[in-house]
N, C-alpha and C positions, 0 to 999 in steps of 0.2 A: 521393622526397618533397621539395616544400620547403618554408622556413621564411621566412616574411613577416612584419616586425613589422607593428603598425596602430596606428594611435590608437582609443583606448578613447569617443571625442567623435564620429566619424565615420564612416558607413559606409566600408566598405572592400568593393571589386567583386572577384569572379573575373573572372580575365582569361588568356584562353589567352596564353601565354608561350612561342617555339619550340616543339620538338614534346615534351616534359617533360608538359606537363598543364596543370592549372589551379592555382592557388593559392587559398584559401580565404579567404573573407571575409566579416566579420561587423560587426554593430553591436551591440556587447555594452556593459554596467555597466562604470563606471569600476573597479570591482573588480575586472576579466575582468583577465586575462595581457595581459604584452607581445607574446605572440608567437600567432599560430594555425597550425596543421598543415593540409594536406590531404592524403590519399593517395587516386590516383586510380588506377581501372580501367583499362586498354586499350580502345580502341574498339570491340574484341569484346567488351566482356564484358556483359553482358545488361543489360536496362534497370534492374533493380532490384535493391541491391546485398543482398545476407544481414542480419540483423543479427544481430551475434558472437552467439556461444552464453553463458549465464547464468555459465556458469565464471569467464568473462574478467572478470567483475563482482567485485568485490573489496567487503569490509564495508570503511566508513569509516573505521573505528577501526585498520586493518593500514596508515592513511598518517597515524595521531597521532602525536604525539613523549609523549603523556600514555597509558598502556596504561588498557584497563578495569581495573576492581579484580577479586580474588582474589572471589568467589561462592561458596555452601557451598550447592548447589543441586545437582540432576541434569542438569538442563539450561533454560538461557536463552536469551533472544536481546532486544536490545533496539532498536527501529523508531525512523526519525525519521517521524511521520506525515504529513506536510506534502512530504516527498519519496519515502514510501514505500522508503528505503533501510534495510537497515542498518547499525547503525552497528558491531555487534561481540556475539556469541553463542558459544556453548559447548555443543554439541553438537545444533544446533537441528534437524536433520532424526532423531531418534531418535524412536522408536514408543514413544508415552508413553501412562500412562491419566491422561484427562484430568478423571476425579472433577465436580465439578461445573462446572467450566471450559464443560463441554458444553452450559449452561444460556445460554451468548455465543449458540451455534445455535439453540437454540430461540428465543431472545428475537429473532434474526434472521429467522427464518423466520413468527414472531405478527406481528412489525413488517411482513413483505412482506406477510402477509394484511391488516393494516391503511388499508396504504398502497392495496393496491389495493379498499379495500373492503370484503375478505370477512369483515371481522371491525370492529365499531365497538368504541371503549371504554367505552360506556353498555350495551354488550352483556350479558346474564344469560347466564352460562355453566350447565348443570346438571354435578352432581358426581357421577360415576359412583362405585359399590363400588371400582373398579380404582385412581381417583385416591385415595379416602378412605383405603384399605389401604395406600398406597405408601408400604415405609419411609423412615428416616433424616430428616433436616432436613426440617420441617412447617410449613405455613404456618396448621393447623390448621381446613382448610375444612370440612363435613357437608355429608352427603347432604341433599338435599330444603330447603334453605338460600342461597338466592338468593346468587348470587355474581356481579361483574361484571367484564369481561377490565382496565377499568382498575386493579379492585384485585390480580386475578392476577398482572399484570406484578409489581407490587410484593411480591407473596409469593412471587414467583421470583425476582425481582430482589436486591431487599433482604432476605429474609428466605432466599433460599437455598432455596424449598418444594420438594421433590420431589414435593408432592401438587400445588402450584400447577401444576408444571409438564408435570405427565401432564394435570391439567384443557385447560390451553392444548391441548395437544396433538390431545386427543382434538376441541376444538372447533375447529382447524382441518384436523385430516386425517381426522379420523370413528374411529381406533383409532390407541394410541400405536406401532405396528408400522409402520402406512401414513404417520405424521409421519415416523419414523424413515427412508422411504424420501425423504420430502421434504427432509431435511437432508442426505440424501446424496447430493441431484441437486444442491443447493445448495453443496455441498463439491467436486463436480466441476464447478460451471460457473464456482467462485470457484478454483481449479487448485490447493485439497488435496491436496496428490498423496500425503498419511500419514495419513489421515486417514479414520475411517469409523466409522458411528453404530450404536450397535443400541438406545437408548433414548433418551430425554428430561430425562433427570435427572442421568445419571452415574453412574449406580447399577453397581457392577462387572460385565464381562462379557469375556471374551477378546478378544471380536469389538471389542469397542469400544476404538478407539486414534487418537490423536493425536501430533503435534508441536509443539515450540515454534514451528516459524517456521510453523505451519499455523496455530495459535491466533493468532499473530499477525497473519497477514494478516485473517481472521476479523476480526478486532476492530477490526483499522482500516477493515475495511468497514461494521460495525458504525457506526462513527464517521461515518463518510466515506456514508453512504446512508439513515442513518437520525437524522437528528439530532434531529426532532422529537419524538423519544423517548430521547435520551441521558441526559436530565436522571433518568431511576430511578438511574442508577447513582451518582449522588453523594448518593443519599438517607440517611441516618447511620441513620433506625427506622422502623419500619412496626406501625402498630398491629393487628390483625385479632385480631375473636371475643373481644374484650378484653385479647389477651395482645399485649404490645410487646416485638419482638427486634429487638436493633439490627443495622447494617450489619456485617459480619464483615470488612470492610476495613481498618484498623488507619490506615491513611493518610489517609483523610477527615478523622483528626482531630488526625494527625502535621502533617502540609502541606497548608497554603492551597490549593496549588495542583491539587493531584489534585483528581480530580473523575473518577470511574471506577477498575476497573472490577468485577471479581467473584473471591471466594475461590474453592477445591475444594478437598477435604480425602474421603479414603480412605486405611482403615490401609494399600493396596497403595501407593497413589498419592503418600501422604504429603504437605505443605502445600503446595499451590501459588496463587499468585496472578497476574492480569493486573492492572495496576496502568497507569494512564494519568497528564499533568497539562498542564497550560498554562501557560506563563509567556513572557510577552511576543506574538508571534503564532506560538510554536511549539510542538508540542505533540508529546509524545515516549511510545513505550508500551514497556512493559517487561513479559515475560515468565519468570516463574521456579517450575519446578514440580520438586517432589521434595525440598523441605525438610525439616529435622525438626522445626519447631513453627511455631504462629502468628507468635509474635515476629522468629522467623530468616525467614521469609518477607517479611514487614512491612520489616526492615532491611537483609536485601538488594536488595529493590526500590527502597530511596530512596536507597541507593548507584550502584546506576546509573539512577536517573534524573537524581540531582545529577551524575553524571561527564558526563551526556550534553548537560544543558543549560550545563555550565561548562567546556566544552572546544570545542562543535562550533556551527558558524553554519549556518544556510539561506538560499540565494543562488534571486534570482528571475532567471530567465533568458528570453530569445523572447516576453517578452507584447506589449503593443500599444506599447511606449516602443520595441521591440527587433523588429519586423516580419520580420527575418529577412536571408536571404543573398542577394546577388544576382547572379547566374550568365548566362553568355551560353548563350544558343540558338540554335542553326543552322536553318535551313530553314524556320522560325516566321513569324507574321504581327507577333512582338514578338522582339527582340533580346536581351531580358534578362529571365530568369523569377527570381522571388523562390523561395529551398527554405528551409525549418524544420522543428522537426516541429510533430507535426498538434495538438499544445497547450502555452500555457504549461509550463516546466519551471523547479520548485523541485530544488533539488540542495544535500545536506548536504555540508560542508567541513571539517575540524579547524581552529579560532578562529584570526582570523589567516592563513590559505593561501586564502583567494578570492583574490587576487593571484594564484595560479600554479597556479590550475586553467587548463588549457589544454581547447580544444575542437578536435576532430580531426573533420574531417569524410571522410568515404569514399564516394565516387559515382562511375559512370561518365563517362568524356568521350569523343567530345560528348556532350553533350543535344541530340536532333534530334525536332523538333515530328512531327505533334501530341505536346504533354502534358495530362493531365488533374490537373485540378483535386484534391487528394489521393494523387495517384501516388506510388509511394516510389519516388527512383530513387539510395537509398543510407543509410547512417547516418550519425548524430552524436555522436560518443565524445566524454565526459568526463574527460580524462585529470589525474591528478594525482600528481606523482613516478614518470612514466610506469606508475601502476597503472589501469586504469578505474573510475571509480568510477559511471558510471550510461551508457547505451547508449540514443537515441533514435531512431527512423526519422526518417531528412530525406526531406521530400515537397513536392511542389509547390505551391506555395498559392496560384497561381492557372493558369487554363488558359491552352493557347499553340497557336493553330490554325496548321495546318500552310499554309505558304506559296501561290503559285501557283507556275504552273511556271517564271514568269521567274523568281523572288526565290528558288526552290530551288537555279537552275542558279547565280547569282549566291554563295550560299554556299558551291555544292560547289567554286567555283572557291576562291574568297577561303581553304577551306579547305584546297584544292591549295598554297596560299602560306605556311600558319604552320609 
């Protein structure tokens, strides 16, 4: 490996150097490190490098000098959602029941019906026996009593309805059994990998289990795919049938700043909440299920959300200011291909260390044309206090057709010489 300083003002080329490799270069924010890393492949090693396993991904918060706070929870985790990292959790892959947590899915999966049509919100829902009779938290709908999906969101959403939410159910999958199969195709194509449904409501059942860091990605997809409907969840009351129940969220009316997401509560499950907030252009979600009351729930979710937005920064990295690396190519009809990866990249930092995030790049040498346009031919490590803290595919971002046969033979020589 070696080590190149660069200026933070200027691109900086790869440039084969002896026969050692290449060295890495970037046009990064004045924030970026003094220094950038490459390590490079052997000319055998295949066109497209691995990217590390999830392990090597470290939570933000294991390179703070500020630890998270002490939790009186079963288990958390808390997201930066702007990088999709996190930042520091406590025991986040455990099989939890997730009480009505579960109701993030279904609102997820009425939203996909939405989005693509199969469901309007001026829609008349009718209200089966099955919804009317469904215990626990009610949103108070009747049979043969015209009801519309805009107002069901809201008796799921903000009112917690488990009747609300077998009605949705039943009007986008025909029986709340066959939704239940819809949330679990939706739980494996968003990579739940703890995760799995047997109702609509949360209403207890064996089968039915979750985790924190599953609820979590859940939500920030929630966030992040369906915005035009985010706005239920900062609703504080919902009136329906004349009777008004407020939001069971406790932080709508603690902090400005929340704005989502949904309580659950079962005597197995005990108090849990998703709690979301914005402050400034970052927005952070926090997970905490298995408390002993409303209040302990409520106060340790605004513990770390305040730890998270008063310790950690989000660094914009590779957008169109930051076009990417530029790399020499062999045998090409272009000498020099631009690699990144294949989108903008937000990356959370503890306050104060964007200076000494380092970026390590890893790809094969050479690159010998053709390349295609999107090709990975390696990673982009986020390294900070030599820990990683976020792992991108470096791909080509633009294409590089392969030579004639003078300009091929012309490099195999030139490459006889480095």
């Amino acid at each position: 490996m070696k080590n190149l300083p660069y200026s933070a003002h200027s691109p900086v080329v790869f440039t084969r150097r002896l026969l050692s490799g290449a060295v890495l270069s970037a046009m990064l924010a004045a924030s970026m490190p003094a220094w950038a890393q490459q390590q490079q492949a052997p000319a055998a090693a295949p066109a497209a490098a691995p990217a590390p396993s999830a392990s090597a991904v470290v939570p933000v918060g294991d390179v703070s000098a500020v630890p998270a706070p002490t939790i009186a929870a079963k288990a958390w985790i808390v997201m930066d959602v702007n990088s999709g990292q996190t930042l520091a959790a406590s025991n986040p892959d455990m099989k939890v029941e997730p009480a009505s947590l579960t109701k993030i899915m279904t609102a997820y999966v009425v939203f996909n019906a939405l989005d693509e049509k199969r469901l309007t919100l001026e829609q008349t829902v009718p209200v089966s026996e099955h919804a009317w009779r469904t215990g626990g938290s009610r949103m108070f709908i009747e049979p043969r009593k015209p009801v519309t999906v805009d107002e069901l969101n809201q008796g799921m959403i903000v009112q917690s309805g488990n009747d609300a939410s077998v009605a949705l159910a039943e009007a986008v999958g025909g029986s709340e059994s066959a939704f239940a199969s819809l949330m679990n195709q939706e739980a494996e194509r968003l990579g739940l990998k703890n995760t799995h449904f047997m109702n609509a409501t949360g209403l207890p059942d064996p089968q039915h289990m979750t985790s924190t860091r599953d609820l979590a990605i859940l939500s920030s997809h929630l966030i992040t795919d369906h915005p035009d409907f985010f706005h239920y969840y900062k609703q504080k009351s919902y009136t329906y049938n004349k009777i008004t129940q407020p939001n069971r969220n406790r932080l709508l009316w603690a902090d400005p700043s929340v704005d989502g997401m949904k309580t659950g509560h079962t005597d197995s499950a005990g108090y849990c909440l998703v709690s979301t907030a914005v402050r400034g252009d970052r927005r952070i979600l926090v997970v905490v299920v298995g408390t002993d009351s409303e209040a302990t729930r409520a106060e340790e979710s605004l513990k770390l959300l305040n730890w998270s937005f008063q310790n950690f920064d989000t660094v914009k990295l590779f957008d169109k200011s930051q076009p990417g690396i530029d790399v020499r190519v062999w045998e090409g009809m272009a000498e020099i291909v631009k690699l990144g990866p294949p989108n903008p990249v937000s990356i959370a930092v503890p306050r104060g260390k964007a200076g000494d995030l380092k970026p390590v790049a890893q790809r094969t040498d050479p690159l010998i044309a053709p390349l295609a346009k999107g090709q990975q031919v390696g990673t982009l490590q986020f390294t900070l206090d030599g820990k990683v803290l976020r792992s991108e595919p470096l791909v080509v971002q633009d294409a590089v057709e392969r030579a004639g046969f003078f300009g091929r033979m012309v490099d195999t020589v030139k490459r006889w010489f480095e």
